[in-house]
N, C-alpha and C positions, 0 to 999 in steps of 0.2 A: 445427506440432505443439503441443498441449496436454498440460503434464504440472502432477500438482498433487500433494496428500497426504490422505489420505484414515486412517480410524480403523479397523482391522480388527481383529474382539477385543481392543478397548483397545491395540491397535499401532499405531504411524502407518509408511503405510506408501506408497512414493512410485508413482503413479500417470500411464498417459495416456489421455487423457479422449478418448472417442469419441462416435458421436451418442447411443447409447443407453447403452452401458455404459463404466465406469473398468480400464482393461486394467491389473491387478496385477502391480508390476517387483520385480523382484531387489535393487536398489539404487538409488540416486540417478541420474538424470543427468548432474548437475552433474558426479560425479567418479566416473564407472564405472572398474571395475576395466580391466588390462591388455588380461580378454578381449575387449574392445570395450564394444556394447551393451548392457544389462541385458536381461532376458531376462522372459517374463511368466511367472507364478507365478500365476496366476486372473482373476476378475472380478467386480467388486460393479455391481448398474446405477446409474447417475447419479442419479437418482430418489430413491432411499433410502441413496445417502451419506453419510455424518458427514464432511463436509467438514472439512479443518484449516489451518490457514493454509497457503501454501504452502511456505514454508521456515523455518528456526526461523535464524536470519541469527549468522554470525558478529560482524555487528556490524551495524547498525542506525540507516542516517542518514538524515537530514531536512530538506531546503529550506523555508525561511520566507518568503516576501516575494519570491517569484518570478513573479510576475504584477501586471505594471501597473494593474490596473484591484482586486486586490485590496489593493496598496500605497495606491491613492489612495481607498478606501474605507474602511482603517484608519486613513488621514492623518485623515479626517474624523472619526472618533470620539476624534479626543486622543493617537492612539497617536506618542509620538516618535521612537518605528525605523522608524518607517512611510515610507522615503525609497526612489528609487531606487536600489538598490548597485549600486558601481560594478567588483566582483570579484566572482565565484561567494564564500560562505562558507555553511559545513555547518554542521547541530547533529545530535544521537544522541536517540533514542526507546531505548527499553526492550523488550526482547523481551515482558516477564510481561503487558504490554497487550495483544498480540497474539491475533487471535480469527481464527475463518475463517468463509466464508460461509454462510449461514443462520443462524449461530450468535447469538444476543440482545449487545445493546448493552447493558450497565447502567448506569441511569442514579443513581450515588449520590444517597442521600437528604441529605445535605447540601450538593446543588450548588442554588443559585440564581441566578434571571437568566438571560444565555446561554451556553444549551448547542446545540453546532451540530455540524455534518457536512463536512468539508470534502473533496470529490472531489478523487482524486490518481494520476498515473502513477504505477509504479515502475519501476525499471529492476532487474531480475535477476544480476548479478557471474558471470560464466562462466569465469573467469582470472585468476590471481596478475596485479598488476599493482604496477606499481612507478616512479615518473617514466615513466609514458604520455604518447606523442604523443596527440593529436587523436584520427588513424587508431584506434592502437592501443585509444584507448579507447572508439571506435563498435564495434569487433571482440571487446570484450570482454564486451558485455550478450550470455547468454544468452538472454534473452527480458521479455516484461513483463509486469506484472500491476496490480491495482486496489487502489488503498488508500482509507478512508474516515478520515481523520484529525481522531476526534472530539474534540472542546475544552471546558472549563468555562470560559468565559472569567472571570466574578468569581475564582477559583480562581486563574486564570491571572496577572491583574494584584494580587492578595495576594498571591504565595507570589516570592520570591528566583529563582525556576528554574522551569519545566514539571513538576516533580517529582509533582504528582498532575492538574494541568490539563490535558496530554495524554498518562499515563504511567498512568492508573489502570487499572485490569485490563478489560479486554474495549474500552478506548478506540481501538484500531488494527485493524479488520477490514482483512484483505488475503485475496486471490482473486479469485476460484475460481480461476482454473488460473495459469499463466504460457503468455502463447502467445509459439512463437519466431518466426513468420513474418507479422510485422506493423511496416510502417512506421509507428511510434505517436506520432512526432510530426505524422503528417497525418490524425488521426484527431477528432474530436467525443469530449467529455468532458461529460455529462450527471447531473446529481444529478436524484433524484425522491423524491417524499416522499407514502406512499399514491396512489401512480399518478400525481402531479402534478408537471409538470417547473418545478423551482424553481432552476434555474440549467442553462445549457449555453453551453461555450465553446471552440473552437479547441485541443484538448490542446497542439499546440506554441508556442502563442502566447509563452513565457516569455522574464523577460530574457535567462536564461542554461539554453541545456540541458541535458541529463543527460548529457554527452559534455565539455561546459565544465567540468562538475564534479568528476569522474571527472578529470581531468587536473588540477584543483587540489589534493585530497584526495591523490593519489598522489604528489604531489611531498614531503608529508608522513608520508603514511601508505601502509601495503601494504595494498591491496584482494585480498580472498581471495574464491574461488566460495562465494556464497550471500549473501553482503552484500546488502543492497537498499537504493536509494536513493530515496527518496521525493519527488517532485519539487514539490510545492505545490501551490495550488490559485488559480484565480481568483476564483470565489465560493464563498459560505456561506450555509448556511441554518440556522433554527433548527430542532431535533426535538425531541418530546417522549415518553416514556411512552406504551407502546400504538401510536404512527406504526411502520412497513417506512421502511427507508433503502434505495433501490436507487443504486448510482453505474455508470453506464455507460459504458465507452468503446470508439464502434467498432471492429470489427476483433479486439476481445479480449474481452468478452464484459461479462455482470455483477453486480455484487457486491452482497448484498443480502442485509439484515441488520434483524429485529424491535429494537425498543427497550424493553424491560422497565424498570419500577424495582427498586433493591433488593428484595432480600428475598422477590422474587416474579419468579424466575427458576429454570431446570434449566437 
């Protein structure tokens, strides 16, 4: 199943996503009422959606340095965390970053150097979790979706924190939908840039999965439905002003997103 969120008269309003049209629900998935199901209330077609992110997350984490081949590509540029870890550890993104598909990338007028697109799993939060087994926390993704985790990186190596290098407004496209019936770790994860496939790699290839993590983080913290966990990337590429960002990942569908500069964006 595909459910996503979509804009109806300025309302976001949560949706599942059919071949041609988005069947309009009553409430969330994630946490329907006693009476079961949500129930549909219309339909907008797919086509002429105002896509919105998929979830607006109660909290908002983020894997770094989760793929071997993009730790030893960072090694070579100077970077000095650029090792292999040897535990799962998380960081948080921002919700105010968040954008959904179609939706323009802005690219600030004071970023220079590299500004890049990094393809990413998410995994979807379907259950309070709390010192999760293994098990427990394979059974607790609802579903999964696409994130394009854009970067400033001069920004990124000036500033004390990520605080505007992957946190600035429209920097986190995630979508289009969340699908529940997909094994997403055997899936192809492909970046393309104006039609041109500029990285594709093994989605599960990571040191550590989204299930290792999820069992680290709740030994500390309670995972609530709708958290999203963003699982990293192996490659990067540069984009610029005027390029389409598409990130694909078999199985689940994809996410695809104009790059505007400031100032000359709707």
């Amino acid at each position: 199943m595909k459910y996503t969120r979509v804009s109806v008269g300025g309302r976001a309003v949560w949706g599942r996503v059919g071949e041609e049209d988005i069947e309009l629900l009553s409430e969330s998935p994630l946490e329907p009422s006693l009476g079961g199901e949500p129930t549909v209330i219309g339909t907008v077609p797919r086509a002429t959606a105002t896509w919105l992110p998929v979830v607006v997350p109660p909290v908002f984490y983020a894997v770094g340095m989760n793929y071997r081949r993009h730790i030893e590509h960072a090694a070579k540029l100077g970077n000095p965390a650029a090792v292999i870890p040897d535990h799962p550890e998380v960081g948080y993104r921002a919700n105010s970053a968040l954008t959904g598909h179609r939706s323009p990338i802005v690219k600030p007028a004071g970023v220079e150097g590299r500004f890049e697109a990094e393809p990413e799993l998410v995994a979807v939060i379907g259950r309070t979790l709390r010192h999760a087994t293994y098990e427990e926390a394979r059974k607790s993704v609802f579903g999964w979706t696409i994130g394009n985790d854009v970067s400033a990186r001069t920004w990124q190596h000036q500033d004390r924190t990520f605080w505007r290098s992957k946190n600035s407004d429209t920097f986190k496209p995630m979508g289009p939908w969340i699908e529940t019936d997909v094994d997403a770790l055997a899936q192809t994860t492909t970046l393309r840039v104006n039609g041109e496939v500029r990285a594709s790699f093994p989605t599960g290839d990571m040191v550590f999965d989204p299930f290792d993590y999820i069992v680290e983080i709740t030994k500390h913290i309670t995972m609530q439905p709708g958290d999203v966990l963003w699982m990293g990337a192996e490659s990067t590429c540069q984009i610029e002003a005027g390029d389409v960002v598409d990130v694909e990942i078999s199985g689940i569908g994809v996410l695809s997103n104009p790059v505007h500069p400031e100032g000359n964006h709707v």
